[in-house]
C-alpha positions as CSV (number, residue, x, y, z in Angstrom):
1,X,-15.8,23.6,-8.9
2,X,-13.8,20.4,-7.5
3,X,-14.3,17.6,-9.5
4,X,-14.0,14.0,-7.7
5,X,-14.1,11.1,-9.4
6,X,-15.1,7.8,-7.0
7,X,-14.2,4.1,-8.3
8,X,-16.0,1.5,-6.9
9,X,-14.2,-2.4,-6.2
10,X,-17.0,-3.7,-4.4
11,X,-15.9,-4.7,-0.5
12,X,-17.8,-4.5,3.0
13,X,-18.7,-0.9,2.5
14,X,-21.0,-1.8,-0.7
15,X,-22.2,-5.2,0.8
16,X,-25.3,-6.3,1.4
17,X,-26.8,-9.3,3.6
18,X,-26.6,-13.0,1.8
19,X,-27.8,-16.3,3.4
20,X,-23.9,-17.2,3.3
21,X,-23.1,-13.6,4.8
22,X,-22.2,-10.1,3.2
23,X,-21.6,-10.2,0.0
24,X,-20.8,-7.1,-2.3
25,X,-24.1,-6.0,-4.4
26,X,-24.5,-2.0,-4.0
27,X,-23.5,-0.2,-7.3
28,X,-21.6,3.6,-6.6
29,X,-24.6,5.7,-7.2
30,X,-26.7,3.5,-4.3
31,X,-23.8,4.4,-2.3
32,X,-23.8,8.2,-3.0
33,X,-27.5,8.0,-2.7
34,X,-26.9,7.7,1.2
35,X,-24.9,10.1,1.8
36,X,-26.2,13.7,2.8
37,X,-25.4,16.6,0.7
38,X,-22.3,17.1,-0.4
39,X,-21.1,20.5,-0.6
40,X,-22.6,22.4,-3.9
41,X,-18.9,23.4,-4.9
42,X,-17.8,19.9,-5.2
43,X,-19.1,17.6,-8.2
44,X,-18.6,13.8,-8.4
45,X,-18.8,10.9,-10.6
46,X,-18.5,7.4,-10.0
47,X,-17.5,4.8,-12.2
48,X,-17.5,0.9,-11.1
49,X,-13.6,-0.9,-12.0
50,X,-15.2,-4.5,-10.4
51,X,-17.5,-6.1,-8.2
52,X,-15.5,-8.0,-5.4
53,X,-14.7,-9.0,-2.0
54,X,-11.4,-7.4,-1.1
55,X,-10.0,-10.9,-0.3
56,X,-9.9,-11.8,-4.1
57,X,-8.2,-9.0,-4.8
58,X,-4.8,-9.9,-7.5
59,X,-2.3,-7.8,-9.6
60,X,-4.2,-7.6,-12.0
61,X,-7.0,-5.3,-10.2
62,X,-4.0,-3.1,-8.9
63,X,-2.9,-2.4,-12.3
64,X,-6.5,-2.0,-13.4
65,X,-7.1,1.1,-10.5
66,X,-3.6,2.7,-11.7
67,X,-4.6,2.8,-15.5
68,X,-7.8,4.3,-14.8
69,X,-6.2,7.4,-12.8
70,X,-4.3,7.5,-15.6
71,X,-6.4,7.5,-18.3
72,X,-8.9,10.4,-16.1
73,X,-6.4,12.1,-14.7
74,X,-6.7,15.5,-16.4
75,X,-10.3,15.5,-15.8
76,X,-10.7,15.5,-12.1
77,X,-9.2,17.1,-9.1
78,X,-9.0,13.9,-7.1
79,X,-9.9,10.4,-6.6
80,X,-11.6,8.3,-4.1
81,X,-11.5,4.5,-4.5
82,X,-13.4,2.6,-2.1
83,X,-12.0,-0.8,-1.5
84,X,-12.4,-3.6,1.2
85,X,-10.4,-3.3,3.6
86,X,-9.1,-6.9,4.0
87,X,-6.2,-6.2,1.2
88,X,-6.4,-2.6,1.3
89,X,-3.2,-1.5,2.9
90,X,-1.4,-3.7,-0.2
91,X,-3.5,-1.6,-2.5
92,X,-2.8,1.6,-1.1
93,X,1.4,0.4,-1.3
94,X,1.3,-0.7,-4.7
95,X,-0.9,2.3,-5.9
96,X,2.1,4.7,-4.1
97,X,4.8,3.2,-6.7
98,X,2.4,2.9,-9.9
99,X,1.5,6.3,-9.0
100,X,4.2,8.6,-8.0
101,X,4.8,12.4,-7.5
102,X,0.8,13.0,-8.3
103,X,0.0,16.3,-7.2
104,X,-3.9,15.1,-6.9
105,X,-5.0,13.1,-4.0
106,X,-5.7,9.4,-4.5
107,X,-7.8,8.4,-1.6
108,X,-8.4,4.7,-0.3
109,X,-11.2,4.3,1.9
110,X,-14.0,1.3,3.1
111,X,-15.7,0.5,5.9
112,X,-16.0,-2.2,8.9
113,X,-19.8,-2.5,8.2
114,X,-21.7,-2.0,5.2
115,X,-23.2,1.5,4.1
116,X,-26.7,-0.1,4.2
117,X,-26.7,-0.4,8.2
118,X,-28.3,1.0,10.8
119,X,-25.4,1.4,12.6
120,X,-22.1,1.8,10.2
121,X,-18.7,3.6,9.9
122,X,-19.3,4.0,6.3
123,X,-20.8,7.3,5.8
124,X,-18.1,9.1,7.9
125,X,-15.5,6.9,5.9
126,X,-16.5,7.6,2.6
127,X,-17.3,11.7,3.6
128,X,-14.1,12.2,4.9
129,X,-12.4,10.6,2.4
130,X,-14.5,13.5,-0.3
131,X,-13.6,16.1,2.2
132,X,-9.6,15.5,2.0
133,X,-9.7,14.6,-1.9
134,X,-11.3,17.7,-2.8
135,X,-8.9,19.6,-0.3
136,X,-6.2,21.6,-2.7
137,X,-3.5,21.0,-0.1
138,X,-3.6,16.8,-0.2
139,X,-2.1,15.1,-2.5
140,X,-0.6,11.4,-3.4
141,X,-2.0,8.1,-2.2
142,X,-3.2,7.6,1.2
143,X,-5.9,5.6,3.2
144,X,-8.8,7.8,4.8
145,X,-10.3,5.8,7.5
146,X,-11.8,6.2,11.1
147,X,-10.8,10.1,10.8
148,X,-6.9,9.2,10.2
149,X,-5.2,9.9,6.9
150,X,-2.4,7.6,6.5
151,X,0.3,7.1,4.0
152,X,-0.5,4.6,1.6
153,X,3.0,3.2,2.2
154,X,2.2,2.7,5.8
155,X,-1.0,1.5,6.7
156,X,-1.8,-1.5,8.0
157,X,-5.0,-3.7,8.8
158,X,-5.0,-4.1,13.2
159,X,-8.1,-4.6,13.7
160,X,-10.7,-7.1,12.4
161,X,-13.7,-5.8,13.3
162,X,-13.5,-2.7,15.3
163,X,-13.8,0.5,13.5
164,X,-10.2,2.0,13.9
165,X,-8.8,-0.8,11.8
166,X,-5.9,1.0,10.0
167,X,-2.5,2.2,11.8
168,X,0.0,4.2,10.3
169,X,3.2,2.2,10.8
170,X,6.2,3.9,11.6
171,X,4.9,7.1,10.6
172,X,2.7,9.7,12.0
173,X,-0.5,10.0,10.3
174,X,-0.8,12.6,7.8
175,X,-4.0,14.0,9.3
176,X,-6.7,13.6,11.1
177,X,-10.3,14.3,10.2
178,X,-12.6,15.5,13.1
179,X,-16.2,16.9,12.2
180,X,-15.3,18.7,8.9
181,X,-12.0,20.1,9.4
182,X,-8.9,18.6,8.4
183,X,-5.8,19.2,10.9
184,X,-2.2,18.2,9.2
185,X,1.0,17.2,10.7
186,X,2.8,16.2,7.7
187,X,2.9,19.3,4.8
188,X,3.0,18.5,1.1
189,X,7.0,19.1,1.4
190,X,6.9,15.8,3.3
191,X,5.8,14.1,-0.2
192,X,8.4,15.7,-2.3
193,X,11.2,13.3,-3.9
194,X,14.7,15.1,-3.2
195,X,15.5,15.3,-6.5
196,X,13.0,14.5,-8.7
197,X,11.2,15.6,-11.5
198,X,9.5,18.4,-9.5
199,X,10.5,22.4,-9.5
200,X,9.7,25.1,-7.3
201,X,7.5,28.1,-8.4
202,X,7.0,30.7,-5.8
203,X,7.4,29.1,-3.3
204,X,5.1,26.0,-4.6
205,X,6.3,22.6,-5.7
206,X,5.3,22.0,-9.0
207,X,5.3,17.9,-10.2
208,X,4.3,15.7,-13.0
209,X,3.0,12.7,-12.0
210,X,4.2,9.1,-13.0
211,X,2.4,6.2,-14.2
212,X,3.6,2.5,-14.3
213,X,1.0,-0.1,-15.1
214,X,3.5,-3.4,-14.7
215,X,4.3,-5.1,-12.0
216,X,6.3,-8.5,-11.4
217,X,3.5,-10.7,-9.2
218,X,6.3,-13.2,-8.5
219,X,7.0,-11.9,-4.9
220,X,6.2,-14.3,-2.2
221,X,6.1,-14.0,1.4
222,X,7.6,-16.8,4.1
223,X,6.4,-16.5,8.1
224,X,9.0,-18.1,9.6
225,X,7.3,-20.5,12.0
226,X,9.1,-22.7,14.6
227,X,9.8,-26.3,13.0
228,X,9.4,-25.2,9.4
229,X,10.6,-27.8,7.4
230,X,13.8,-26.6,4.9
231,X,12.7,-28.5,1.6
232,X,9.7,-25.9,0.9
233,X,12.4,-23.1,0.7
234,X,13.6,-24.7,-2.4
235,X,10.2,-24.7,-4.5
236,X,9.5,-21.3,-3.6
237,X,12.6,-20.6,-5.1
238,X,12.2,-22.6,-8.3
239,X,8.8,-20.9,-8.7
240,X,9.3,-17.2,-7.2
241,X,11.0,-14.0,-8.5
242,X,11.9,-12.5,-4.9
243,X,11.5,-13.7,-1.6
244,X,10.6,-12.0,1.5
245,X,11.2,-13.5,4.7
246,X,9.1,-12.5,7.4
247,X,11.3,-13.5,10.3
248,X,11.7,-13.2,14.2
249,X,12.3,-9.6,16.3
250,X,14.9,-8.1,15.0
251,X,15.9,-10.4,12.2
252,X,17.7,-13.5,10.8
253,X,17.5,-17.2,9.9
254,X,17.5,-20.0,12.4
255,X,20.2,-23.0,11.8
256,X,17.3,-25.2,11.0
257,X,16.7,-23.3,7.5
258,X,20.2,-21.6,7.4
259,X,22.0,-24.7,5.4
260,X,19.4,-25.0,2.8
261,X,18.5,-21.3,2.3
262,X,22.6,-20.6,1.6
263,X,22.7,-23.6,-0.7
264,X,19.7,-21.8,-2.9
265,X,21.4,-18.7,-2.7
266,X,24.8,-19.8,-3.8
267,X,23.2,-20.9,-7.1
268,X,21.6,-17.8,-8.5
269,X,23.1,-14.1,-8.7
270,X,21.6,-11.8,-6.4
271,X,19.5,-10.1,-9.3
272,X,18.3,-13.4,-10.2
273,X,16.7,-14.5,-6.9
274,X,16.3,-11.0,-4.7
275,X,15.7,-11.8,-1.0
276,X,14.4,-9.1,1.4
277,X,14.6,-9.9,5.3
278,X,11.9,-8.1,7.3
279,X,10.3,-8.6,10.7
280,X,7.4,-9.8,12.1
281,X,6.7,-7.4,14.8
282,X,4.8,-4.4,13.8
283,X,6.8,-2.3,15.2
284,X,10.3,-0.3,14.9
285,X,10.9,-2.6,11.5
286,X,14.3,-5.3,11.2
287,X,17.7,-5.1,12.6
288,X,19.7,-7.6,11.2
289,X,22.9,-6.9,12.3
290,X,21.4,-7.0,16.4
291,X,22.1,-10.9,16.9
292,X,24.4,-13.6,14.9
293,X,21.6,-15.2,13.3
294,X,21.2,-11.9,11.4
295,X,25.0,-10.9,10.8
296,X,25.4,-14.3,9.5
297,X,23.2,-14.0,6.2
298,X,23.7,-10.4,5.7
299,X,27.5,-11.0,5.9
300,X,27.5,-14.0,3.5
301,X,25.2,-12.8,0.6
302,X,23.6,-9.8,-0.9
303,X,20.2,-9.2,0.4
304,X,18.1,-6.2,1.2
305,X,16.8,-5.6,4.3
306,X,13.1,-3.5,4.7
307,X,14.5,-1.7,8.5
308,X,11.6,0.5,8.7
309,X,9.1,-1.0,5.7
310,X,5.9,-2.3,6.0
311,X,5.4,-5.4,5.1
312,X,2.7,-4.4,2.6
313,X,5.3,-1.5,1.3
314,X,8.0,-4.0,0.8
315,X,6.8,-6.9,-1.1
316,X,4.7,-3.9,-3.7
317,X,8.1,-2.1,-3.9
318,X,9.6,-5.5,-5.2
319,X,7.0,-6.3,-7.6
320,X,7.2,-2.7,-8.9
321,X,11.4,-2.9,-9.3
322,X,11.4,-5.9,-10.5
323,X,8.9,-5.6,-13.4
324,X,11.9,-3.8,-15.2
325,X,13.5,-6.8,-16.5
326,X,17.4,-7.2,-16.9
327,X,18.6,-5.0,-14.4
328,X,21.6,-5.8,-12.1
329,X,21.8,-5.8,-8.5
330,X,22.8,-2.6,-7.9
331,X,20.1,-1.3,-9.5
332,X,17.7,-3.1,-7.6
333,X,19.6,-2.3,-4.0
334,X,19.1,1.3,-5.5
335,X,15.8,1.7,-6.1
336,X,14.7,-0.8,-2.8
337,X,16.6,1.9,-0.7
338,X,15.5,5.2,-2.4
339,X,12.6,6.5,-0.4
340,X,9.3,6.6,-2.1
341,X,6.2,8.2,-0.8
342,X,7.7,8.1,2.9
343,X,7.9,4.2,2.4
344,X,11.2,4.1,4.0
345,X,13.0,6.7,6.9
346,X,16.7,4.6,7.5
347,X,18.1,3.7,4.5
């Protein structure tokens, strides 16, 4: 027997209609209740973490997720949290780092319309999503969704309403899901750490997994935007740990910012303020030294770069280094570079 334990956070796929709009308000079992038969060699609880909209979703509920996998670990086979899927993707990213090396599927799923509807995506979801975490060969955090399993390091939100809404960025999807059977293109070998704590066994890799249950929420993120004015960059550095700029194509720092965001810099050590340069295109991830404006920050200070990084992937992998206090900067360049859960392909 499989055992599958489901946490519920609330989000579309548990909403019902409101006179102000959808609102969450279906406990676990009402969503079980509407789901055909699951197969008699799979058993499943549920257990209810919180009640929200995914858009209020803070640190705090990510560490709240990882300590309950933690604390039910050794009692179930795998896990399915269903989540909103507004904030997902940085769920699924910051789950990958809490978590790591788990041998035991942790599986993020939702839905574009609620479970309650005529018409929904929400069964399939939340079926698949059983199917691949009561499947012996699956393993770590990923985001089942519209029949694609993606790396929980490299899914984003694309779509707003339509049900494909998740792409794997960068990365091939793990699997897809079509009509009960799973087909693969990654292997579990893909998920092994070189390295790590893990052995092999004929022929098997065996791991332990890892548990972290801080994180350092003082990560922000800055869009660059034509005709941003310079003076905010200093109070997000008075008030923030780490900052990641979200800049042009391939990457770097327009004159307009460049004086005041090097007279910031040159006032803390690099392990005191860590910036991160990343990209605003979806695709193919930052190239800073393409073009001048690039060269010229990345020759003048020590910064990390994301390349290949989500977004999502990068600012979670922040808040997870930098909850270890007092470390220096090589350190941090360190872990920001060493590849977790296929977060990261050029370092």
């Amino acid at each position: 027997m499989t055992r599958i334990l489901i946490l519920t956070t609330g989000g579309t796929i548990a909403s019902v209609q409101s006179p102000d709009g959808l609102v969450p308000g279906i406990t676990g079992e009402q969503l079980l209740a509407y789901l055909p038969q699951i197969g008699p060699d799979i058993d499943i609880e549920i257990r209810s973490l919180f009640h929200i909209d995914s858009t209020d979703m803070q640190p705090e509920h990510w560490v709240g997720m990882a300590e309950a996998i933690r604390d039910h670990y050794d009692s179930y086979d795998g896990f399915v949290i269903c989540h909103g899927t507004d904030t997902m993707a940085y769920t699924a990213a910051v789950l990958s780092y809490l978590i790591r090396d788990s041998e035991k599927p942790i599986v993020l799923t939702g839905a574009q319309r609620p479970i309650g509807f005529e018409i929904t995506d929400a069964k399939s979801n939340l079926q698949d999503s059983i199917l691949y975490a009561a499947d012996s060969r699956s393993r770590g955090v990923q985001i089942v969704f519209a029949g694609k399993v993606i790396a929980g390091t490299r899914a984003r939100k694309v779509r707003s309403m339509s049900y494909a809404a998740f792409a794997s960025i960068n990365l091939p999807e793990i699997a897809l899901i079509n009509n009960g059977q799973i087909v693969r293109y990654l292997t579990d070998e893909a998920f092994c750490k070189p390295g790590g704590s893990g052995s092999t066994s004929g022929g098997a890799y065996q791991r332990q997994a890892s548990f972290c249950t801080e994180i350092d929420p003082n990560v922000f993120l800055l869009k660059l935007t034509p005709g941003m004015k310079p003076d905010l960059l200093r109070e997000i550095f008075r008030l923030y740990d780490a900052i990641v700029i979200e800049s042009f194509g391939a990457g770097g720092i327009p004159q307009s910012l460049e004086q005041t965001l090097f007279e910031e810099l040159r006032k803390y050590r690099p392990e005191e303020k860590v910036l991160a340069m990343t990209t605003q295109v979806t695709y193919e991830g930052s190239h800073l030294e393409t073009y001048e404006v690039g060269r010229r920050i990345a020759d003048a200070f020590q910064i990390l770069e994301a390349r290949d990084m989500t977004l999502e992937a990068a600012m979670a992998k922040l808040m997870w280094i930098l909850a270890d206090r007092d470390q220096s900067w090589e350190e941090i360049r360190r872990r920001f570079y060493e590849p977790v859960a296929l977060d990261i392909l050029t370092a």
